[in-house]
C-alpha positions as CSV (number, residue, x, y, z in Angstrom):
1,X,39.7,88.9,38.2
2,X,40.5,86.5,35.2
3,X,37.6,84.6,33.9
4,X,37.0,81.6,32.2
5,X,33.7,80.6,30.3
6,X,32.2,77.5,29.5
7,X,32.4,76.4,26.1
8,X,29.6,74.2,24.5
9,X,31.4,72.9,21.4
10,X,30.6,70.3,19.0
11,X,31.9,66.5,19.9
12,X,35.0,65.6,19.1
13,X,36.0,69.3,17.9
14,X,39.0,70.6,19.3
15,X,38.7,75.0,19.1
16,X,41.6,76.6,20.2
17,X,41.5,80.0,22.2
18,X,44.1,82.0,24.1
19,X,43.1,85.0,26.4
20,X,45.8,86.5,27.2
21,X,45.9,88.9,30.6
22,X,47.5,89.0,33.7
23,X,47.0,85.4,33.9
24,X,45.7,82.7,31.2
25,X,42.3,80.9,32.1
26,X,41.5,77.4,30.5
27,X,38.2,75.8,30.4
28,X,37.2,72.0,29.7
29,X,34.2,71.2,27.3
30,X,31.1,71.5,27.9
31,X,28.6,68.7,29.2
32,X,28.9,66.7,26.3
33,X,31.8,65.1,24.8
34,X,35.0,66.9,26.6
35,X,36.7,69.6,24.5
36,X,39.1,71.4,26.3
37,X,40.5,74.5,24.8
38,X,43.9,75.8,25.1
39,X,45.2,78.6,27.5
40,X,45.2,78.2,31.1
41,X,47.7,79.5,34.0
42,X,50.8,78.7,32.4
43,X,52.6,75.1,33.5
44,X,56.6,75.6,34.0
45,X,57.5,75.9,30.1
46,X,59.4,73.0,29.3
47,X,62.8,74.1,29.5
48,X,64.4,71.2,27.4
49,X,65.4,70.7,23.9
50,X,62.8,68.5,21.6
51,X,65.4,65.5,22.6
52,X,66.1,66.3,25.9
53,X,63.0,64.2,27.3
54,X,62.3,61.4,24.9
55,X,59.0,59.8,24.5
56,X,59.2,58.6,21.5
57,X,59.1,55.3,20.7
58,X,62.5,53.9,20.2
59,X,64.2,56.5,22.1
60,X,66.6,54.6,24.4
61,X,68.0,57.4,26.4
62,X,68.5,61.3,27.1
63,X,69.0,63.3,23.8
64,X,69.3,60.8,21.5
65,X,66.6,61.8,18.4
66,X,64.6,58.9,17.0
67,X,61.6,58.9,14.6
68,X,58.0,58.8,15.4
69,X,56.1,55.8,14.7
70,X,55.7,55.4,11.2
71,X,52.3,56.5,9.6
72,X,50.4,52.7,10.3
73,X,51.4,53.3,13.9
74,X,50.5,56.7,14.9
75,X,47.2,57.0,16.9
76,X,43.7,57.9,15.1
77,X,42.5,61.2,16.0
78,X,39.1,61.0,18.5
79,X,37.1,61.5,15.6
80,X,37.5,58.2,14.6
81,X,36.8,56.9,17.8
82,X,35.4,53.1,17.8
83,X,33.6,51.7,21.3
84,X,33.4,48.4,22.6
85,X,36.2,45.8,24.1
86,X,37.9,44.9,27.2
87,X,41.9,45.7,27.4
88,X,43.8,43.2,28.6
89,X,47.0,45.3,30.8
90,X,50.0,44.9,32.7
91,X,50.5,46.3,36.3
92,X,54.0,46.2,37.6
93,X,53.4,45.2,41.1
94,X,50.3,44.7,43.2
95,X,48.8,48.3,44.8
96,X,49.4,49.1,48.4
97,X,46.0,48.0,49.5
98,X,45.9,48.6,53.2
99,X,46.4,52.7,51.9
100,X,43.4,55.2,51.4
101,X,42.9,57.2,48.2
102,X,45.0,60.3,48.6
103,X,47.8,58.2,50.4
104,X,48.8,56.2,47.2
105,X,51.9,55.1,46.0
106,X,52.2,54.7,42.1
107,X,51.3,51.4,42.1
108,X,47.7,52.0,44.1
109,X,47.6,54.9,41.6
110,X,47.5,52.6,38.8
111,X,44.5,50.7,40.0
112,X,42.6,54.0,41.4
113,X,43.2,56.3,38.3
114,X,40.3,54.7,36.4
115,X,37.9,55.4,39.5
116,X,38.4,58.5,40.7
117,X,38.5,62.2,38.7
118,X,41.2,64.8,39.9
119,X,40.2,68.7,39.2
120,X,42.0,69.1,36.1
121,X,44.4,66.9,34.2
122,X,47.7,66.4,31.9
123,X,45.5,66.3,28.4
124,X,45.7,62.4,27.5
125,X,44.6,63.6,23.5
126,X,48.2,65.2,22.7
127,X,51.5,65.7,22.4
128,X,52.0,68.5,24.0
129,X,52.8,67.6,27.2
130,X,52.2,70.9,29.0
131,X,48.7,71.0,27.7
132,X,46.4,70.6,31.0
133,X,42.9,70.7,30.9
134,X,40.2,70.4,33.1
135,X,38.5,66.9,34.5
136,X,36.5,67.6,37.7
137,X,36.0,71.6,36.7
138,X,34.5,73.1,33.6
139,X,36.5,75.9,34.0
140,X,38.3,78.4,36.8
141,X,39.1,81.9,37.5
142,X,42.4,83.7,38.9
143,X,42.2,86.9,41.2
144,X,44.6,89.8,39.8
145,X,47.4,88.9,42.3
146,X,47.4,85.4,40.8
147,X,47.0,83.8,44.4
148,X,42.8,82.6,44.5
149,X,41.3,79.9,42.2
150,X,37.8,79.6,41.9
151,X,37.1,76.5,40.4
152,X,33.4,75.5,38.8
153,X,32.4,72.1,38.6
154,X,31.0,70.0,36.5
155,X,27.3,69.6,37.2
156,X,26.8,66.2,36.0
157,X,29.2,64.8,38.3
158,X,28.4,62.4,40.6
159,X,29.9,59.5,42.9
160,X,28.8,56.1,42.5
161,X,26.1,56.3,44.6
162,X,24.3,59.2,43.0
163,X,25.6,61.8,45.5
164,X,27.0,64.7,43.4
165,X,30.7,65.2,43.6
166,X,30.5,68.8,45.5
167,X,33.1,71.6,46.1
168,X,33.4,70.1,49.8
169,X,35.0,67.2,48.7
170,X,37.5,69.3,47.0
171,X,38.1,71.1,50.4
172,X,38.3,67.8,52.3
173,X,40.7,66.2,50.1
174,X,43.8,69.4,50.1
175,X,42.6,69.9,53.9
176,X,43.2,66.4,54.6
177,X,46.4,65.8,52.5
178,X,48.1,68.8,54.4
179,X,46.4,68.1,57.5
180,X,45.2,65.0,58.3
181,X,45.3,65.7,62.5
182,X,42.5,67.8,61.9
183,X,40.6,64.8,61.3
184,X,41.2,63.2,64.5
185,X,41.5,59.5,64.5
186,X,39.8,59.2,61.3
187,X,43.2,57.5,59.5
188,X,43.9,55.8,62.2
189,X,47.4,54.5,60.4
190,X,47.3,56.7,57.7
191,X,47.8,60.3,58.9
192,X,51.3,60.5,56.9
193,X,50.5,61.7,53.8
194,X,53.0,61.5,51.3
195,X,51.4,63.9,48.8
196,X,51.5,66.4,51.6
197,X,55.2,67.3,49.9
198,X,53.3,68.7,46.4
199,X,51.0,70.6,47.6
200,X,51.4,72.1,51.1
201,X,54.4,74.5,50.1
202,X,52.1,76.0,48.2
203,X,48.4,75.7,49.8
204,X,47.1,77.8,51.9
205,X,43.1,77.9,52.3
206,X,40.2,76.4,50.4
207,X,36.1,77.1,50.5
208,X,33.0,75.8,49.5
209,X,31.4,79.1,48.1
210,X,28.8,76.5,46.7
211,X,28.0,72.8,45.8
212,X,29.8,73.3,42.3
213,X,32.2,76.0,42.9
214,X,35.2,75.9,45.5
215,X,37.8,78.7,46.2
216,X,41.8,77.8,47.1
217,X,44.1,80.2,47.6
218,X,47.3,79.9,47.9
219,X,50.6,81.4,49.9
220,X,52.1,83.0,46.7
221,X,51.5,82.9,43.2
222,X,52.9,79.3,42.3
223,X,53.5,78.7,38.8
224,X,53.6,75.0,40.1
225,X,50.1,74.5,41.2
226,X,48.3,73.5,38.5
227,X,51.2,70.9,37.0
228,X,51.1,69.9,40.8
229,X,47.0,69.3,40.8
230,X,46.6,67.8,37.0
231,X,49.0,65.1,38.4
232,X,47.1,61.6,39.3
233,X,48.1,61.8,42.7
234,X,45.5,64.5,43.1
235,X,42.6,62.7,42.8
236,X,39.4,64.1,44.8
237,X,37.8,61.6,47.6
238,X,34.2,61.4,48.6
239,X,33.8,63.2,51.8
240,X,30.2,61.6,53.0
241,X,32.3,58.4,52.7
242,X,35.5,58.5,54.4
243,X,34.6,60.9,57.0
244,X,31.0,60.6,57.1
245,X,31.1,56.7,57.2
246,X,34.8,56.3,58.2
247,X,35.4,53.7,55.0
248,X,38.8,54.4,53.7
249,X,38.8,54.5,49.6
250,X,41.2,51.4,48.6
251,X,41.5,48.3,47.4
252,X,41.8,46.4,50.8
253,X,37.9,46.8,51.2
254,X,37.1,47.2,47.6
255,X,33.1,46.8,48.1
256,X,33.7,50.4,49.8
257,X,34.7,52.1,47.1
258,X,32.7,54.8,45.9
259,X,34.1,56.5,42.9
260,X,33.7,58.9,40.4
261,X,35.9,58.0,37.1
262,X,35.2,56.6,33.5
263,X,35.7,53.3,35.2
264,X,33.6,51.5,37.8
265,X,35.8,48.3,40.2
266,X,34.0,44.9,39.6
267,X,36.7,42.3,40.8
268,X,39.9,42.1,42.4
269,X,42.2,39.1,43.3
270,X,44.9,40.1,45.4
271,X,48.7,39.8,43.6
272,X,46.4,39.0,40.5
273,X,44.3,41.3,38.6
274,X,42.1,44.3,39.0
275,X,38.6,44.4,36.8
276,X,36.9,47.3,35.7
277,X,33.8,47.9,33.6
278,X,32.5,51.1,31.4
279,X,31.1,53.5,33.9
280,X,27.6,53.9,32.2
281,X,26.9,57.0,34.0
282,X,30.0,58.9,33.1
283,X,29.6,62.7,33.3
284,X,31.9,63.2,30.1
285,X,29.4,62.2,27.4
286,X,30.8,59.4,25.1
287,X,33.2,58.3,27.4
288,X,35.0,56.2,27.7
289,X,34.9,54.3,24.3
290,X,36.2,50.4,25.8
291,X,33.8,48.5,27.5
292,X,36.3,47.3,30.3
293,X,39.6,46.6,31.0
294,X,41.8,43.5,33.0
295,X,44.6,44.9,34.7
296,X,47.1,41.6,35.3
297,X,49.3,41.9,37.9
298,X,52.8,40.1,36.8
299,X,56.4,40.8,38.3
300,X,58.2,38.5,36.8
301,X,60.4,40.0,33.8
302,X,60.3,36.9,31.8
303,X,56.6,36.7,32.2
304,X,55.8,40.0,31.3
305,X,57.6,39.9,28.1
306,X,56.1,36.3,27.6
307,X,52.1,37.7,28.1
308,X,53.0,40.6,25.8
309,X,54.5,38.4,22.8
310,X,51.5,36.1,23.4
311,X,49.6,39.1,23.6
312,X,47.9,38.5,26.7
313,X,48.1,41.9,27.4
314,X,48.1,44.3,24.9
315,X,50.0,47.7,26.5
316,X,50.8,48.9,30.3
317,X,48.8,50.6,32.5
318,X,51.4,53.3,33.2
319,X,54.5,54.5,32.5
320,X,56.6,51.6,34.6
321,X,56.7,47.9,33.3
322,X,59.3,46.8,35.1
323,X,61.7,45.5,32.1
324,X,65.1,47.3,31.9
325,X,66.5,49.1,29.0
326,X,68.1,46.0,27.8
327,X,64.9,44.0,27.8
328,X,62.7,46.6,26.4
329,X,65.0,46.9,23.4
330,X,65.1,43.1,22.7
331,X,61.5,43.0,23.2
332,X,61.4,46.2,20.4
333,X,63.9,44.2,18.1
334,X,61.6,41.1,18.7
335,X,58.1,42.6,18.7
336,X,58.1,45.9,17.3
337,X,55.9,44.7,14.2
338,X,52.9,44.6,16.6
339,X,54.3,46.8,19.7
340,X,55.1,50.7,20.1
341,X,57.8,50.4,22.9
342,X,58.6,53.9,24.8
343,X,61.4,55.1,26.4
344,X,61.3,57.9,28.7
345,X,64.1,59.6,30.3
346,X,64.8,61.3,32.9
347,X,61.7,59.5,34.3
348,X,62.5,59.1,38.1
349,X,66.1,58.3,40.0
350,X,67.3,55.4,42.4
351,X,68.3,56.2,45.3
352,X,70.4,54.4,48.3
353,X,67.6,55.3,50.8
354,X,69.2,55.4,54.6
355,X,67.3,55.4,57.8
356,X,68.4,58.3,59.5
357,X,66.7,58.1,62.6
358,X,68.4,54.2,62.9
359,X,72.3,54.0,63.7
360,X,74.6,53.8,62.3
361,X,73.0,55.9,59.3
362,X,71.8,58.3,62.0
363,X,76.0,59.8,61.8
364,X,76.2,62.2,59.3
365,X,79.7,60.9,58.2
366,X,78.4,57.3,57.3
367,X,75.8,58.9,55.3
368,X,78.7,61.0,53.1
369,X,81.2,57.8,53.1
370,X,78.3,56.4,51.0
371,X,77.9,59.4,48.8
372,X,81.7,59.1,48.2
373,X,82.0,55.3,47.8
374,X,79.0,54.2,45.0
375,X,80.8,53.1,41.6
376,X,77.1,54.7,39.6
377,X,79.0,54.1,36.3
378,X,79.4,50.7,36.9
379,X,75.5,50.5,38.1
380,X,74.4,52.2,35.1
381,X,76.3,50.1,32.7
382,X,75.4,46.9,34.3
383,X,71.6,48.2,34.1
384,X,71.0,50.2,31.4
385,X,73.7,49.3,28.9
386,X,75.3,52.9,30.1
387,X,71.4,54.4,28.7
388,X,71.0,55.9,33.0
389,X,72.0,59.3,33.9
390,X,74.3,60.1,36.8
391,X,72.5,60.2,40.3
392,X,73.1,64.2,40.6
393,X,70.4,65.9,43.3
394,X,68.8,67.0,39.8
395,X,69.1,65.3,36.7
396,X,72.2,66.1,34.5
397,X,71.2,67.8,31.3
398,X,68.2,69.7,32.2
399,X,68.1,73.8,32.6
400,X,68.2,73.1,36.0
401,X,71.0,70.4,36.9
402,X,74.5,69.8,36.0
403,X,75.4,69.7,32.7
404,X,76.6,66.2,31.9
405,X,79.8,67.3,31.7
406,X,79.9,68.6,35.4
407,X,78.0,65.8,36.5
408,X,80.8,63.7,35.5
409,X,83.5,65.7,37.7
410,X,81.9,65.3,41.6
411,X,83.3,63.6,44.0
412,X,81.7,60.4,44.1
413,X,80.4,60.4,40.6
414,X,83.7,61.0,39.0
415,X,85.7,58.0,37.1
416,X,89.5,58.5,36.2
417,X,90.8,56.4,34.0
418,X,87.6,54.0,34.4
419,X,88.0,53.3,37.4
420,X,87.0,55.0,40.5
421,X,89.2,57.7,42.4
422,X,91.6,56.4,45.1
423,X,90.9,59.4,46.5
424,X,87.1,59.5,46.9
425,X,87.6,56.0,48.8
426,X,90.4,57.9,51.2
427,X,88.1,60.2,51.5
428,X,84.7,58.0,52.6
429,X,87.0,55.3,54.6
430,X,88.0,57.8,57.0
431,X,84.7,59.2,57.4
432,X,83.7,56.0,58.6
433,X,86.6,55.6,60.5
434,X,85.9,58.8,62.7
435,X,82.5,57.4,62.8
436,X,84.1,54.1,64.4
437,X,83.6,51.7,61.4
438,X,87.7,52.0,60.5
439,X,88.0,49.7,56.9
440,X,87.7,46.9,56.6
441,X,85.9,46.0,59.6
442,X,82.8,48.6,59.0
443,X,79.5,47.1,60.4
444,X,76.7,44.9,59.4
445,X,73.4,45.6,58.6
446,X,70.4,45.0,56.8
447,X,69.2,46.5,53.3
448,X,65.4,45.8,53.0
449,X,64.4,45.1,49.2
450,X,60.9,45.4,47.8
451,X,60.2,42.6,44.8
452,X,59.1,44.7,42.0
453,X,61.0,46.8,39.6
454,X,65.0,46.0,39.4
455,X,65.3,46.9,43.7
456,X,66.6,43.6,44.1
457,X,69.2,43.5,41.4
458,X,70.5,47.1,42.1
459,X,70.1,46.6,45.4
460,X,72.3,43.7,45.5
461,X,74.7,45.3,43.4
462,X,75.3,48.3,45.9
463,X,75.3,45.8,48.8
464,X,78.6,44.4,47.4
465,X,80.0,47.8,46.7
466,X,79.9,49.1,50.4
467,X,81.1,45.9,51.4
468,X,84.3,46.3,48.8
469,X,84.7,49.8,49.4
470,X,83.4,50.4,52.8
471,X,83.5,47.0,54.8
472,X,79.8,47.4,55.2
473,X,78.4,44.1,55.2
474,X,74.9,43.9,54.1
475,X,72.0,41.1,55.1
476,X,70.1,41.1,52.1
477,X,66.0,41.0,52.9
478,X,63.5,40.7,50.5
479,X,60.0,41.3,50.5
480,X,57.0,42.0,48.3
481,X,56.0,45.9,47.0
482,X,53.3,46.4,50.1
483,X,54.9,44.7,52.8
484,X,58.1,46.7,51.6
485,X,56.2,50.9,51.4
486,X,55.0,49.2,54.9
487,X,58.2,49.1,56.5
488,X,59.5,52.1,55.1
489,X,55.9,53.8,56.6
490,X,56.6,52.3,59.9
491,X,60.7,53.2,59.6
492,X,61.3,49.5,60.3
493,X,64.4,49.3,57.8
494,X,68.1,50.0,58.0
495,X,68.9,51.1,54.2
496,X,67.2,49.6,51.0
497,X,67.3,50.8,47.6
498,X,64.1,53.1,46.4
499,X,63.4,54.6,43.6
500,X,61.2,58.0,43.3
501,X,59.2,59.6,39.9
502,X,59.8,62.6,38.3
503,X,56.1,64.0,38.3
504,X,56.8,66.3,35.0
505,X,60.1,67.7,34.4
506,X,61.0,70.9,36.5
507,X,62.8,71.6,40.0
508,X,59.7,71.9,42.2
509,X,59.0,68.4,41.0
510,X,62.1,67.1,42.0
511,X,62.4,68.8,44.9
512,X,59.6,68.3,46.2
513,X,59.2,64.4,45.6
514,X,62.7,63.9,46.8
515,X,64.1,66.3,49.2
516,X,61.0,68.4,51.1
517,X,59.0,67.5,54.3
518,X,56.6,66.1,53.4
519,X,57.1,64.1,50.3
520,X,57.3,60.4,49.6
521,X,61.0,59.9,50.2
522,X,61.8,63.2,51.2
523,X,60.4,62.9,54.6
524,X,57.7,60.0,54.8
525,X,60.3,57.3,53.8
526,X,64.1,58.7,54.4
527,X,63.0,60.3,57.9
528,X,65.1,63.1,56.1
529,X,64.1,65.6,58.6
530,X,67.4,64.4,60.8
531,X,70.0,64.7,58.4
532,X,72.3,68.3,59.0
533,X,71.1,70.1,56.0
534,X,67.5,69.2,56.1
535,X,66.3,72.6,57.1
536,X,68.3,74.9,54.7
537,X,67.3,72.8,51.5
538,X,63.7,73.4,52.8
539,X,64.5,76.6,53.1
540,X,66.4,77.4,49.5
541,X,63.0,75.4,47.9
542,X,60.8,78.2,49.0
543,X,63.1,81.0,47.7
544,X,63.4,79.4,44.3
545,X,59.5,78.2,44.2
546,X,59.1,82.3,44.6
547,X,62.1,83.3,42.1
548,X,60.6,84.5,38.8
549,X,64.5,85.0,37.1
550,X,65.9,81.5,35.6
551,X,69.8,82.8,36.5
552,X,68.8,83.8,40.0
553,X,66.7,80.4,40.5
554,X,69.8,78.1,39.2
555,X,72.0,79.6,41.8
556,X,69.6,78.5,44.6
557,X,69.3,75.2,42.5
558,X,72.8,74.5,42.8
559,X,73.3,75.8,46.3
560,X,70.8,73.5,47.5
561,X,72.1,70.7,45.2
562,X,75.7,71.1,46.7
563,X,73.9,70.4,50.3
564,X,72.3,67.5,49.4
565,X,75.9,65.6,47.8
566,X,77.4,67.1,51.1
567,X,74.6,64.8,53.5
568,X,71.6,63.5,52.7
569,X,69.9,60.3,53.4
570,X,69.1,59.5,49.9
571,X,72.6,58.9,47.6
572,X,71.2,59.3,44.4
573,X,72.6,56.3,42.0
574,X,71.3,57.1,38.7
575,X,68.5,58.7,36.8
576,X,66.2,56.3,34.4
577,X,64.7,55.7,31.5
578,X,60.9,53.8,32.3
579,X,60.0,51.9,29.2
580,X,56.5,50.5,28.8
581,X,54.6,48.7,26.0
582,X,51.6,50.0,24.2
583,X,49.9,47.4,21.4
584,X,49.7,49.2,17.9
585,X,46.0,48.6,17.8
586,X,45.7,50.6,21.1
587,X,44.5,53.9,19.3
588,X,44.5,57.3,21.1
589,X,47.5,57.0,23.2
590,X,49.6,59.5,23.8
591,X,53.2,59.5,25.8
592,X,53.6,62.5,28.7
593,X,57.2,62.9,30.3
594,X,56.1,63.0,33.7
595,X,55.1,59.4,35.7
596,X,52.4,61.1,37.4
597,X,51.3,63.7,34.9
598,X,50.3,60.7,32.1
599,X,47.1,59.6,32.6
600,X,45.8,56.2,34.2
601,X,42.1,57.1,33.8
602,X,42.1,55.6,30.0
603,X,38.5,57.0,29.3
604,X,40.5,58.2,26.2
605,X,42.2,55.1,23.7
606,X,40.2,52.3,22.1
607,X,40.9,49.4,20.0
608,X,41.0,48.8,16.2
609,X,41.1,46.5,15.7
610,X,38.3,45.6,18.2
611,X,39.8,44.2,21.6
């Protein structure tokens, strides 16, 4: 057994120490003010170049190097921490409210982050954006064969209503995000779970041993798990209130919540802002330094550059704002005086999500024939000023995808001579035409667009390229973000256009958000389960998930990869670059590659000057 002690530091000191055995243990401070210490089971190293991933600002795209802030811009150290304020942010699209805690799309995460504690985190105090830490716990231990966790938890904490937050709400949350049946009726609509993807291909068991310490043990030693659980999907519910008093834990009955974060929920208007005040009774000592925050809810490109030049809003609540490359650098050229604006790449992709359980994107042939027949060069350009990577299965440039050079020779990706192959369209025209759709006749259907983000635009955009390529003509429906997820919940949708997060940068992230039962558009969304190489990708993800050499693991990458351009129901069309806007006065702030690995909580920055 690896063990980890509790440290009991000074506040606001950081003191670094390694222990270095069969496996690496991390604690998180003490009771006072949190001062985690280095070490810990090992994330996936990142396997990129300094540029490969930027985050700094100014970085418009994948390995291009641009300086830091300059020195009046970079982020006082926590020592210099000054309290007080309300933050005025910007939410990209109203949460999914009718969805419980640990069923929440990034949006709902947004909103929840501040409320609720996960057991550990990505630290929100660095740079180093492998650095995770402990939130919920005060530190952990690791059995020999690197396979049981025995988390302690912090002693002070404690849900709104003075219950202490116990190891039994730790079991009830990974119990009921891999297997909500168990529960009965309890979720009545809610028993898909579309976190059940991160964490079931590793999970196996969990225990109470006692009020403050809970056992998990898992199927084989993951490397994965604790980049998986530090993510802000992972937050831990209250188990005396969702299954002892059946009230679900989201915004659609806010006066149930009962939470445990820096942050307590005073006020929300629906499709308008979300209030939150300065949990008084925060078990991390000092924390958090603002008094409150505002999150505004505004879609609108236009207006959310206007509030930010007006400074209605001072930075984004995550790592989406939903400006495009083009606007975010105008907005930079305009405003960067007074804003840090960040680019990160690969952040997520877009994907052309089909129905597969709905004809005619139930035949296996139309699913290929739009593989074959997306112009993603022309998409990219149009949306990113050409900033977008090429919709591979895994993102071009990273250890484990194509390089860019091979990304730019598949079929269906592939330009000659600027223009797209003559014979990729052969190709995809009489796969539809065995499929009875012969060119130009093809079929009509729908494509379902949700109103946030750029799924109208892009989606509009592939709806006249299958029509020109294909003869697929497309009724064009749009909707807003929650009535949208609840369509694709209920599979009441023909095709739309979806985009998915890269959680932190590694396969099993992008595998298992994407293309394993059980993820968001993996399974939950795509129906993928129906397509003809559904089961061998599952498959290939468990050997590589086991495979400790890189070589041997990038053959099973690729193999898998080469199934999903063969048929899947998602046609990747590019991957992005999410830009957001963070107010030089915002202090403490810290960018982190992944969408879900950055933190929402916030019980970290503060204002100077004064908010």
């Amino acid at each position: 057994m690896v063990r980890g002690r509790l440290l009991r530091l000074k506040p606001m000191v950081l003191v670094p120490w390694l222990l270095a055995l069969a496996f690496i243990v991390a604690c998180g401070g003490g009771p006072g003010t949190p001062t985690p210490a280095t070490g810990g089971l090992s994330p996936t190293p990142n396997p990129l170049t300094p540029t490969a991933i930027q985050t700094t600002p100014g970085a418009a795209g994948l390995g291009i190097a641009t300086p830091v802030p300059e020195a009046s811009s970079v982020p006082a150290p926590a020592s210099q921490a000054k309290y007080g304020g309300t933050v005025p942010m910007h939410a990209y699209a109203a949460p999914g409210i009718g969805q419980p805690l640990i069923e929440a799309s990034y949006s709902h995460l947004q909103n929840l982050s501040p409320l609720y504690n996960g057991l550990l985190m990505y630290d929100p105090e660095t740079d180093d954006t492998d650095d995770l830490v402990c939130d919920l716990c005060t530190g952990w231990e690791v059995s020999e064969d690197g396979q049981t966790f025995t988390y302690l938890l912090h002693p002070d904490a404690n849900w709104s209503d003075g219950t202490p937050v116990t190891a039994d709400d730790v079991v009830f949350t990974f119990e009921s995000i891999v297997d909500p049946d168990q529960f009965g009726d309890l979720w009545e609509g809610h028993k898909t779970r579309p976190h059940t993807g991160l964490v079931k291909p590793y999970y196996e068991s969990s225990q109470a041993i006692d009020d403050k310490t809970v056992e998990i043990t898992l199927k084989f030693p993951a490397r994965a798990w604790h980049p998986t659980i530090a993510l802000q999907g992972m937050k831990i519910a209250p188990r005396h209130i969702i299954l002892g008093q059946g009230k679900m834990q989201g915004l659609a009955n806010p006066q149930d919540l009962v939470t445990s974060g820096p942050f307590r929920h005073v006020n929300f208007v629906s499709d308008v802002s979300n209030e939150y005040v300065r949990n008084e009774d925060y078990f991390k000592e000092g924390r958090p330094f603002i008094d409150g925050m505002v999150q505004f809810i505004i879609v609108d490109p236009a207006s959310i550059i206007a509030a930010f030049a007006a400074e209605e809003v001072l930075m984004t609540n995550g790592n989406v704002d939903n400006l495009s490359n083009i606007e975010s650098r105008q907005f930079q050229d305009d405003h960067g005086d007074r804003y840090n604006v960040y680019f990160q790449s690969p952040a997520g992709a877009y994907h052309v999500m089909m129905n597969a359980e709905k004809s005619p994107f139930n035949d296996p042939r139309v699913r290929r024939a739009v593989i074959l027949a997306i112009n993603r060069q022309e998409i990219i350009e149009t949306f990113s000023g050409g900033d977008y990577l090429l919709g591979l299965p895994f993102p071009p440039g990273t250890w484990y995808g194509r390089t860019l050079e091979e990304a730019e020779q598949v079929k269906g990706y592939r330009l000659v001579n600027g223009e797209k192959p003559r014979a990729d369209l052969i190709e995809a025209r009489r796969l539809m035409e065995e499929a009875g759709f012969p060119f130009p006749k093809g079929f009509q259907t729908t494509i379902t667009l949700r109103r946030t983000l750029q799924y109208v635009e892009v989606g509009t955009a592939i709806a006249k390229q299958l029509e020109t390529n294909l003869g697929i003509k497309s009724v064009i429906r749009v909707v807003d973000s929650a009535e949208g997820q609840a369509a694709f919940l209920a599979g009441d949708y023909n095709y739309t256009v979806q985009g998915s997060g890269l959680a932190y940068s590694g396969p099993d992230s992008a595998f298992r958000t994407i293309h394993i039962d059980g993820g968001l558009l993996g399974d939950t969304w795509a129906r993928g389960q129906k397509t003809t190489t559904w089961a061998e990708i599952q498959d290939i993800f468990a050997l590589q998930a086991r495979e400790p050499d890189r070589e041997k693991r990038m053959a099973l990458i690729r193999q898998a990869s080469d199934l999903m351009l063969e048929d899947h129901p998602l046609a990747t069309i590019f991957w992005t670059t999410s830009t957001f806007n963070i107010h030089k006065k915002i202090q403490n702030w810290h960018p982190n590659p992944g969408l879900y690995a950055s933190s929402m909580m916030h019980e970290h920055i503060w204002c100077d000057p004064r908010c």
